[in-house]
N, C-alpha and C positions, 0 to 999 in steps of 0.2 A: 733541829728539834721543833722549831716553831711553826715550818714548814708543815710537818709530821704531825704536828698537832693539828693546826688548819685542816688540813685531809682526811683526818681521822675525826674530825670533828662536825665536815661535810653532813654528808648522811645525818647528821643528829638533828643540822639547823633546816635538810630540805625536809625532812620526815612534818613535821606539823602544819605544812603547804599541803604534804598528801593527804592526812587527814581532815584539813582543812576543804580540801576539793572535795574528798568524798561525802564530806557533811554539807557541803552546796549542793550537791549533787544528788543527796538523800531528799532535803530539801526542795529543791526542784521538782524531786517525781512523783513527791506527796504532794506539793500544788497543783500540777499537771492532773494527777488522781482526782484530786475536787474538783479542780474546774472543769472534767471531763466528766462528771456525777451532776455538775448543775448544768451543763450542756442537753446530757440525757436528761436530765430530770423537766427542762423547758420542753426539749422534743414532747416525752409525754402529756405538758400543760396543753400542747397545741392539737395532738392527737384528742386527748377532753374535748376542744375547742371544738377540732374537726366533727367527731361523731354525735355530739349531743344538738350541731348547731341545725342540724337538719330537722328536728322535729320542732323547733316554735317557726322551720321559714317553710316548712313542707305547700303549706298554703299559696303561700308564694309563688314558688315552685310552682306548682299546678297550673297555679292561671297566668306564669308566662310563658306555660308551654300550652296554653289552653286546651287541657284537659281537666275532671272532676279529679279528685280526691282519692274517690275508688278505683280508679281505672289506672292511676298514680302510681297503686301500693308496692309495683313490681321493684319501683326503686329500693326499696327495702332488699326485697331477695337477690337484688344486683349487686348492692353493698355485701352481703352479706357472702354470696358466693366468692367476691372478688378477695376478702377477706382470709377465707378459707383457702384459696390459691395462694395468695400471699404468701401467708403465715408458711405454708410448703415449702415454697421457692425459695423464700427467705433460709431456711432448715438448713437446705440444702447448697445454698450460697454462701454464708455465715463459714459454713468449714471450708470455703476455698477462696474467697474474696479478704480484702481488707475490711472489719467493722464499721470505722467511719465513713470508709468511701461507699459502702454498701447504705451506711443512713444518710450520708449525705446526698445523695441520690434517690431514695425513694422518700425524704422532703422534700425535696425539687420538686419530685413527680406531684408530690400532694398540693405542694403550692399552684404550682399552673392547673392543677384541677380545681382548685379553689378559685383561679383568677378566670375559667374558662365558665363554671356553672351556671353565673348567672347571665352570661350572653347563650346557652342553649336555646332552642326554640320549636326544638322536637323532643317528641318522648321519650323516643330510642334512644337519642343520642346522648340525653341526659340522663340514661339508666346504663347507657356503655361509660358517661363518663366517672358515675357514682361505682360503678364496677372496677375502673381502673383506681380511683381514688380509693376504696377498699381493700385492692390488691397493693397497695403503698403503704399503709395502713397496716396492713398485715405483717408485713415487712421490717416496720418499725416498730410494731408490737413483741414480735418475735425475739429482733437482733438488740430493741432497748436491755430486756432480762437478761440473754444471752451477757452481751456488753459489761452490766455489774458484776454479774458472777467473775468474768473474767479477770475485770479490775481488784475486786474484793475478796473475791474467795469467801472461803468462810466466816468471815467480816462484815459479809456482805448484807446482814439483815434489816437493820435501818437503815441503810441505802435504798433497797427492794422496798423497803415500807414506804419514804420517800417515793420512789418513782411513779408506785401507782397512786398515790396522795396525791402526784401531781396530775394525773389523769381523773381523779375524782374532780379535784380543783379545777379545771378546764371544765368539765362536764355540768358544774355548777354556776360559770360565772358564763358558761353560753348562753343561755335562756337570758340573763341579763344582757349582755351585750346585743341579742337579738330585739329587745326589748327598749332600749335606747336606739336603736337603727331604724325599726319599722313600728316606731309609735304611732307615727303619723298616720300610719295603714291600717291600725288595728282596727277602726271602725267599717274595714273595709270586707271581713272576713265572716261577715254575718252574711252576705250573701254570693259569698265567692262559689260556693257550689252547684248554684241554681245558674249563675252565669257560664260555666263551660259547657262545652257542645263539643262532642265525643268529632275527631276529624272525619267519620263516615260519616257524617250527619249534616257535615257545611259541605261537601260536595262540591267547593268553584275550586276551579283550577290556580287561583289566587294561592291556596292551603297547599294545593300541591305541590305550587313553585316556590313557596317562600323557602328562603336561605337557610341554610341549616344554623346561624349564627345571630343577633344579631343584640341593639342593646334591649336590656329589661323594661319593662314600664312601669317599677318601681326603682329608681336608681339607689333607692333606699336600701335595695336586696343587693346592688353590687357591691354598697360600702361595705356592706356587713361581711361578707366572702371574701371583700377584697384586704380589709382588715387581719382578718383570722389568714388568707395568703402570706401576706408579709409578714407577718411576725413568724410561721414556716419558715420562710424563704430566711431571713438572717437567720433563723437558728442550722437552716442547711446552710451558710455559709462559716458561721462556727465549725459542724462536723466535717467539712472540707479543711479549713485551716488543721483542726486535729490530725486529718489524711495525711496532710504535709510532713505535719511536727514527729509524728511517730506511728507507728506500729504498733494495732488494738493486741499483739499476742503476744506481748512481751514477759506476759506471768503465763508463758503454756507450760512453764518449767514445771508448776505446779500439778500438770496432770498425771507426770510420772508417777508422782507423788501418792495422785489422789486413785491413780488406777492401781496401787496395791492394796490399796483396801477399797476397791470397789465392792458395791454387795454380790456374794454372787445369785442371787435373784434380780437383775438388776435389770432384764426385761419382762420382771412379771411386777416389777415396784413401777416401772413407768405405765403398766397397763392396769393396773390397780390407780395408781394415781389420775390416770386419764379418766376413767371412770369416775373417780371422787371430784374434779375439776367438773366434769359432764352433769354431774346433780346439785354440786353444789350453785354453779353460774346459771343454770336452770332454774332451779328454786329465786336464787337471786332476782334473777330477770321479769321471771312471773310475779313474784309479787311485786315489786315496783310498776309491771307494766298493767297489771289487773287490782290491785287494789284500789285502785277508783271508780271502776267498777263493782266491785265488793261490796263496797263501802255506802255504795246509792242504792243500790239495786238490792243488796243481802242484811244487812245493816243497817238498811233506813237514812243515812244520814243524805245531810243537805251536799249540794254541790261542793259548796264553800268548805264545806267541815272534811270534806274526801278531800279535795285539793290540799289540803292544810295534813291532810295526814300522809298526803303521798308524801310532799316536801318536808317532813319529821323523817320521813325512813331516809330518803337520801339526804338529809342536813346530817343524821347522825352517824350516817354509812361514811361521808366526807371528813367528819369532824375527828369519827375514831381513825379511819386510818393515819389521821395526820398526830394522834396521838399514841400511834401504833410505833409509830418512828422513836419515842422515847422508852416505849416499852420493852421495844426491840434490841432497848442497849442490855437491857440485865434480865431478860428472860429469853429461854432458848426458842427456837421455832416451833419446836414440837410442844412445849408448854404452851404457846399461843394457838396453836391449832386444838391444844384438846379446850382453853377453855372457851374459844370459840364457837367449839361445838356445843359444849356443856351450856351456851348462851341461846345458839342457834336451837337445842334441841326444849329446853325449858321458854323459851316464850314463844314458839312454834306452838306447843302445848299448852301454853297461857291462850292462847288463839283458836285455837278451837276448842277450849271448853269455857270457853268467855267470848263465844263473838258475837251476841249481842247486846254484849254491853259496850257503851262506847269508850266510855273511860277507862276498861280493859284494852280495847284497840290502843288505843292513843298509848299504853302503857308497854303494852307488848311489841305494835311497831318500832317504836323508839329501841326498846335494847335487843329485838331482832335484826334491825339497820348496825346495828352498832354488834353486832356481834357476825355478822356476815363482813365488816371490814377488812378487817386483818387476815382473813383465811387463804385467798390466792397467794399473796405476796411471800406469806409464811410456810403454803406450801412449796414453793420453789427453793426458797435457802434452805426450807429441812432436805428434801431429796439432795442439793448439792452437799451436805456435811456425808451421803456413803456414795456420792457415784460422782462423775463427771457430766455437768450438763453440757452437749454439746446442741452446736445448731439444728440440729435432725430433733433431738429429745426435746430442746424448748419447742420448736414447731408443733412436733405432736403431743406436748400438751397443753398448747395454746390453741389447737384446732378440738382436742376435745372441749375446752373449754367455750369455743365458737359452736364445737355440733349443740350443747344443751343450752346457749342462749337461743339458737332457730329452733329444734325441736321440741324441748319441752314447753315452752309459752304455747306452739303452734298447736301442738297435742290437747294441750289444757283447754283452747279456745274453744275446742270442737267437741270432748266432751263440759265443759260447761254448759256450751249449746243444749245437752243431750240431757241434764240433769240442772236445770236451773235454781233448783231448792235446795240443791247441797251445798254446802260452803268448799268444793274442789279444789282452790287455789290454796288454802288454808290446810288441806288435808295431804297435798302434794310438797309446802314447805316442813308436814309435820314427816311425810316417807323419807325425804331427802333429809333433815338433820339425822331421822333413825338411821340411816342407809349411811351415811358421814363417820356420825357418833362409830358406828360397826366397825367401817372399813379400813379407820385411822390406826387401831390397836393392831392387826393384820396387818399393815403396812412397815407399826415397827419393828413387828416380828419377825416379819422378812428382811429388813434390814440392817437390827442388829443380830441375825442368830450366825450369820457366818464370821461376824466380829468375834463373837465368843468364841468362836474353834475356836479361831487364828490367836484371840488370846492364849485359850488354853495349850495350842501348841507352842507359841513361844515361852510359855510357862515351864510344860515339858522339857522341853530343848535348856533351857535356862539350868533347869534342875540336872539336868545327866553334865553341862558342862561342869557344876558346881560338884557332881563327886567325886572326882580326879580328886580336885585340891581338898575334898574333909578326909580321903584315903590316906594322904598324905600326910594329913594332921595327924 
């Protein structure tokens, strides 16, 4: 009997070891979850790092490839194409690749473009390698979002807010770290433009033979690249150890899930959204890139007072996202995009019927910056609550988001050119909140109206099972 009791008793004493392991085990894969959210969330710090560090060292740049300024500007459209391929590639990588091993590899690539820039010493080669470095870039842009949704799911919204909080973060503390690296230079920059001489113009065969490589002559520009490199480089050695640890697709369980209640509009919700990303990153762009302009030239103000209100838009465009992440716990996505908009589209309007007042500027940039925050971030965890984002769908709408940061500033430039007396820039952030405000209520319509059938028929269906049994009654 005692025997019999022991055996029968087995099972009773191993069963709280089982539960025991599985609650280690629960355990475990929620810390793994975070540490793999501040993984991504540093990637993005450094991608900030990466794209913003190029305009306080552009100068730089130039005169160690001795060329001007102007003749420069192609690095720009090199970044920006390479970009655009990225973001593709990545798309289309993302669904066949593993996650980390795919970022851990295009931050590698970023790093040694970082460690290679400032030994460049021609122009081409430093707009091929700003072009490769934008096509990494893109990559990581793409498969960072991708990645959350994956890990999170629907959960996923202060994370999202987080990640590009972290990329605003980066993009603000570059200008400073630039700023500490090439202080010494600064005085050097007044007449860096009058010193280059276009390479048809020096004619010796010296120019033509020099090396394609070699060191800077500010070693100042190497620390600062080479800085922003290694902190890349560990955080690609993080995403590799993750490659090890596990498998980024271990929650695809959930797409079965999420493909029965896909919308079914659900390629005219990613083309409406492309669009809405395409004006709203537009509008974004141009005014941060042209209200210092504005602001001297339309508005009278001083240098000092333009400069001081550029840095109000993005101090507050920074500060809301990083406040976006707490808002993000008890308000839905879609509630943050409408009153986004309702912010974006009332001091757009405070702006052009106030812009030559300055203490109107100063009042309407602030909660224009601050209401353009949160709108990206927020549209992606809305779309993922009715569809599946997969690597293809975040690419293409991270590349509409790329077409209207190059096209519409570029647009705006040339007619401002053409109408210097209109306030343009101001009238193009007022089409794009109208154009937003519109497009977002059409977005939920297509969204939730095939939710409703599918309710209503399981309504249906619910009701004929239930009159068997009232017959019966």
């Amino acid at each position: 009997m005692e025997l019999e009791f022991q055996e029968a008793g087995a099972p009773a004493r191993n069963e709280p070891k089982t539960v025991g392991a599985s609650g280690r085990s629960c355990r475990a894969a929620s810390v793994l979850r975070w540490f793999t959210t501040v993984i991504v969330f540093a990637a993005f710090l450094g991608l900030g790092l990466g794209v913003a560090i190029l305009g306080p060292t552009f100068q730089d740049l130039a005169r160690n490839v001795n060329r001007n300024i102007s003749s420069l500007s192609f690095i720009f459209v090199g970044r920006a194409s390479g970009y655009l391929c990225g973001s593709l590639i990545g798309g289309v990588l993302f669904d066949c690749m593993n996650d980390f091993l795919l970022l851990g590899m295009s931050m590698l690539a970023t790093a040694v473009g970082f460690y290679l820039i400032p030994f460049c010493k021609r122009a081409v080669l430093l707009i091929v390698m700003m072009s490769v470095l934008g096509a990494s870039i893109g990559i990581l842009d793409t498969g960072g979002n991708v990645l959350i949704l994956d890990i999170w799911g629907d959960k996923g919204a202060p994370h999202m807010q987080s990640l590009h909080f972290g990329f605003a973060l980066g993009a603000f503390l570059a200008p400073l770290l630039a700023k500490l690296a090439l202080g010494t230079t600064v005085s050097a920059e007044n007449h860096t433009e009058p010193d280059f001489q276009p390479p048809a113009t020096n004619g010796s065969s010296e120019a033509d033979s020099a090396s394609l490589f070699g060191l800077p002559d500010d070693m100042n520009l190497l620390w600062a690249y080479a800085f922003i490199g290694t902190y890349i480089f560990i955080v690609s050695v993080f995403l590799f150890a993750l490659f090890f640890k596990k498998s980024s697709r271990q929650e695809k369980s959930k797409a079965s899930y999420q493909e029965s209640r896909r919308a079914e509009y659900h390629k005219s919700l990613l083309c409406l959204l492309f669009l809405f990303f395409f004006f709203y990153v537009g509008a974004e762009i141009t005014y941060g890139s042209y209200v210092f302009s504005f602001a001297t030239t339309y508005a009278g103000m001083e240098e000092r007072e333009a400069a001081g209100l550029n840095s109000i838009f993005w101090g507050t465009f920074a500060a809301c996202r990083g406040l976006a992440i707490f808002f993000a716990t008890c308000l839905q996505p879609g509630t943050m995009i409408v009153l986004s908009n309702i912010g974006s589209l009332a001091s757009s309007l405070f702006l052009v019927l106030f812009n030559k007042s300055p203490l109107c500027l100063w009042i309407a940039t602030s909660l224009y910056g601050a209401s353009m925050a949160a709108t990206f971030p927020s549209g992606i965890s809305w779309i993922e609550q009715y569809m599946t984002i997969s690597g293809k769908s975040a690419a293409f709408l991270v590349v509409g988001a790329a077409l209207g940061e190059m096209a519409i500033p570029a647009i705006i430039g040339i007619v401002e050119g053409q109408y210097p007396d209109l306030p343009i820039i101001l009238y193009t952030c007022l089409g794009s909140a109208i154009f937003t405000a519109i497009i977002f209520p059409v977005l939920y319509k297509l969204a939730t109206l095939p939710l409703n059938r599918q309710q209503k028929a399981i309504r249906k269906s619910e009701d004929k099972k239930a009159m068997p049994s009232s017959s019966r009654l």
